[in-house]
Residue frames as qw, qx, qy, qz and C-alpha x, y, z in Angstrom:
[[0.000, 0.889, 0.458, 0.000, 0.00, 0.00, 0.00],
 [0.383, 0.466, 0.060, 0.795, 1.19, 3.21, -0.96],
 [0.331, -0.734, -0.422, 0.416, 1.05, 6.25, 1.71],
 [0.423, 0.684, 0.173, 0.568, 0.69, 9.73, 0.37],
 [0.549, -0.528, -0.288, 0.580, 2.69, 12.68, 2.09],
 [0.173, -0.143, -0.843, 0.489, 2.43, 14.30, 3.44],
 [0.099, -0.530, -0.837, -0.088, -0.23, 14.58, 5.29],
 [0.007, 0.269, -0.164, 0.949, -1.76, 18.33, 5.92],
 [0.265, -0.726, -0.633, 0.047, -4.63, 19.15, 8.71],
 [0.015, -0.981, -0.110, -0.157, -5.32, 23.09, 9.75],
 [0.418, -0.888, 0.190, -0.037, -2.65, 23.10, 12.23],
 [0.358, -0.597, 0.675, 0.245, 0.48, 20.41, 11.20],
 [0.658, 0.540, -0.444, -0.280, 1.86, 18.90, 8.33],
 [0.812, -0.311, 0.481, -0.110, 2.63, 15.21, 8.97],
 [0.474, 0.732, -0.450, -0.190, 5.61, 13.74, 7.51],
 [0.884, -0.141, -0.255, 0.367, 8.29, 10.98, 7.66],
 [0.240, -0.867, 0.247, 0.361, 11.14, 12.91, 9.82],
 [0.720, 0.558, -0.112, 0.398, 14.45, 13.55, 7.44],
 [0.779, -0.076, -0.275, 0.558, 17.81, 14.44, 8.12],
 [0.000, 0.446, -0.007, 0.895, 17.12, 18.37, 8.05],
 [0.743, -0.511, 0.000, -0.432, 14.83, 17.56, 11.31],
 [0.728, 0.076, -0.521, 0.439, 17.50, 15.94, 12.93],
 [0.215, 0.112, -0.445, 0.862, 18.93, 18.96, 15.42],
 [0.458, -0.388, -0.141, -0.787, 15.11, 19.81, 16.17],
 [0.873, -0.208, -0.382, -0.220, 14.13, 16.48, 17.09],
 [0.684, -0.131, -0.478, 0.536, 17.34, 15.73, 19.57],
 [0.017, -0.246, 0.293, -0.924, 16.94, 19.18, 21.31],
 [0.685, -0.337, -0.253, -0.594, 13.22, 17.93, 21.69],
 [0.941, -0.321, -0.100, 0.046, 14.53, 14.62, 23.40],
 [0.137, 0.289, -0.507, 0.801, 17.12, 16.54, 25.43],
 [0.207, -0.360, 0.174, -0.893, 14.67, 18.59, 26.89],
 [0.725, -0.267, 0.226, -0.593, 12.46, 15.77, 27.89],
 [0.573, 0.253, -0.780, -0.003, 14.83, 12.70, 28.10],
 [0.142, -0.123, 0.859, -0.476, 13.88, 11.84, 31.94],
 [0.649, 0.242, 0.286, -0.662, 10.16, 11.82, 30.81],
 [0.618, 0.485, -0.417, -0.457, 10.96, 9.58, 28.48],
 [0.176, 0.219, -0.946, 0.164, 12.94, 7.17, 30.08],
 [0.419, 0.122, 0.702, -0.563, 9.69, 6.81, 32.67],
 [0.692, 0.329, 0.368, -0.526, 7.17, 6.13, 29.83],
 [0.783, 0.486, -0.287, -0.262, 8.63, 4.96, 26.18],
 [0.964, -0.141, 0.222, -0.033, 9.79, 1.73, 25.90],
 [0.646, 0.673, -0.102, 0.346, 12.89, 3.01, 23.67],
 [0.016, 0.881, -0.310, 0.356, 14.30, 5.77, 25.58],
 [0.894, -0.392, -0.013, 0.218, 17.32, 3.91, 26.87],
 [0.090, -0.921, 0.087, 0.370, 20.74, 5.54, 27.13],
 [0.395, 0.057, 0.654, 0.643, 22.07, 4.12, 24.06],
 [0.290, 0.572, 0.687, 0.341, 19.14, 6.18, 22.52],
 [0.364, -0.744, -0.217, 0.517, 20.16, 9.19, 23.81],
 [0.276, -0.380, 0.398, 0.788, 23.01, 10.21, 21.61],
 [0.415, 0.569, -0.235, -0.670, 22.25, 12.19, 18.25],
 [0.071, -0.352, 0.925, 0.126, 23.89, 9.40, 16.83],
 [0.091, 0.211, 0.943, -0.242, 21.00, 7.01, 17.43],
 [0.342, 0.672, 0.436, -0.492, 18.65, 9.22, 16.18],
 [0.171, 0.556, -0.566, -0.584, 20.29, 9.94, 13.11],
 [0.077, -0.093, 0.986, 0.115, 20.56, 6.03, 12.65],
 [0.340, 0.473, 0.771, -0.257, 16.60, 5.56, 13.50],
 [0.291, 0.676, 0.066, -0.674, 15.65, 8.45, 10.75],
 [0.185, 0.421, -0.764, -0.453, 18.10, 7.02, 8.02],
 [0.340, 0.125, 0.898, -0.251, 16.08, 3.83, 9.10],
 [0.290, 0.551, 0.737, -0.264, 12.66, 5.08, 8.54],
 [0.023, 0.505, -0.299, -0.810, 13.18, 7.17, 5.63],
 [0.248, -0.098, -0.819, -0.509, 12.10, 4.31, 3.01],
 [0.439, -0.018, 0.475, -0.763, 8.72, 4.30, 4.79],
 [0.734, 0.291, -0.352, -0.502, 6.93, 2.41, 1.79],
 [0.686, 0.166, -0.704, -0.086, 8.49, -0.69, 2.78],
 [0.272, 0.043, -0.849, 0.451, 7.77, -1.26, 6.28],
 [0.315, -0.671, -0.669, 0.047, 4.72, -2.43, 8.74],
 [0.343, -0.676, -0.430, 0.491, 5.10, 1.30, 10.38],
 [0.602, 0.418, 0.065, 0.677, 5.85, 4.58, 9.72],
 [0.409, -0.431, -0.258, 0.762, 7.30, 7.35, 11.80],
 [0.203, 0.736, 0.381, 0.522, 5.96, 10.90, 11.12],
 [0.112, -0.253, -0.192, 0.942, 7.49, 14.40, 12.67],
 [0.052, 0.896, 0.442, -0.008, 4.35, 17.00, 12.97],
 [0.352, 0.109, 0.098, 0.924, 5.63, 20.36, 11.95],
 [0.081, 0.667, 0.327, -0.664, 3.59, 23.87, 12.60],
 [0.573, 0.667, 0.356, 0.314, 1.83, 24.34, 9.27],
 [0.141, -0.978, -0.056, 0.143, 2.05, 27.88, 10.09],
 [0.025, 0.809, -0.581, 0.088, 6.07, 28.73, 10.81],
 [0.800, 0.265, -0.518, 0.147, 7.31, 24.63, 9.94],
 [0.205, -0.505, 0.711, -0.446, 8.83, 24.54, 14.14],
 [0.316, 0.041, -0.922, 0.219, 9.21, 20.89, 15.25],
 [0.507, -0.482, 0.064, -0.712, 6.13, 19.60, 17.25],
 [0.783, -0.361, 0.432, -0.264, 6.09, 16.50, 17.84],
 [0.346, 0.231, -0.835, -0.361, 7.23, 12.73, 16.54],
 [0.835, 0.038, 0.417, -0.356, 5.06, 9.67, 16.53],
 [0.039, 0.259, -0.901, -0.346, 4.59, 6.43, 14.67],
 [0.785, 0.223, -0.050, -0.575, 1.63, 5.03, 13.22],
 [0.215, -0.307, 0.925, -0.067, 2.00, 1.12, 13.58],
 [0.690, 0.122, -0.355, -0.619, 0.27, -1.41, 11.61],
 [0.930, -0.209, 0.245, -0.176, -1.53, -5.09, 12.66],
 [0.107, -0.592, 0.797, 0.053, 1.77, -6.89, 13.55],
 [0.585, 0.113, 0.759, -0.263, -0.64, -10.17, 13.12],
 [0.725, 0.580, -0.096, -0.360, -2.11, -9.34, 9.08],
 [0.754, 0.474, -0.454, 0.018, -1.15, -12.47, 6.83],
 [0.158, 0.305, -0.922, 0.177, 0.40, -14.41, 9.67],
 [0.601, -0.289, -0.743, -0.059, -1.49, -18.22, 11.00],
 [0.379, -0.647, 0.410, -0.519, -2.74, -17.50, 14.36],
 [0.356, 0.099, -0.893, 0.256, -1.63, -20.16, 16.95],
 [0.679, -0.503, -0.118, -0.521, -4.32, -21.44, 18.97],
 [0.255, -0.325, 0.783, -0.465, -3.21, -23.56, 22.45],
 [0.463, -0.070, -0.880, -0.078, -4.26, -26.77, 22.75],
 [0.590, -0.604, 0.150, -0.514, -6.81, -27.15, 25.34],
 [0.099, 0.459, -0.823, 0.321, -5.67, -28.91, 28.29],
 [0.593, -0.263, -0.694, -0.312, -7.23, -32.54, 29.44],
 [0.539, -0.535, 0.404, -0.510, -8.62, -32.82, 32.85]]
């Protein structure tokens, strides 16, 4: 399935992030890297450095070919970093579920 971009609504333009949204995005997670650590399952301190963020962007750049796809919100208005996310798709489509035997009394 193809995913057009990006995506515009009144207030933010939804995008994959790129490498020009690098220094935005790691000043963002500076500024709130203890909140992070307490709620996202990522934020460990290997994921700290720029480095690592660079690495995840280059990653998710080919968006078209993977079950997810990471999108940086931008201020339609004056383009300033708002937020990232990820939009995640059924990890389960096109695979056999497994059912458990039932167990004999």
């Amino acid at each position: 399935m193809r995913h057009l971009m990006p995506i515009v609504t009144p207030r933010l333009v939804l995008r994959p992030p790129i490498l020009d949204d690098l220094d935005a995005i790691q000043a963002a997670k500076e500024d709130t890297w203890n909140d992070l650590q307490l709620w996202m399952a990522w934020a460990f301190d290997n994921q700290r450095p720029r480095q690592a963020l660079e690495h995840s962007i280059r990653r998710t750049m080919n968006f078209q070919s993977q079950a997810s796809i990471a999108l940086a919100g931008l201020h339609r208005i004056n383009g300033d970093f708002v937020r990232l996310g990820r939009i995640v798709g059924n990890p389960y489509k096109g695979r056999r579920q497994r059912i458990a035997k039932p167990i004999s009394a």
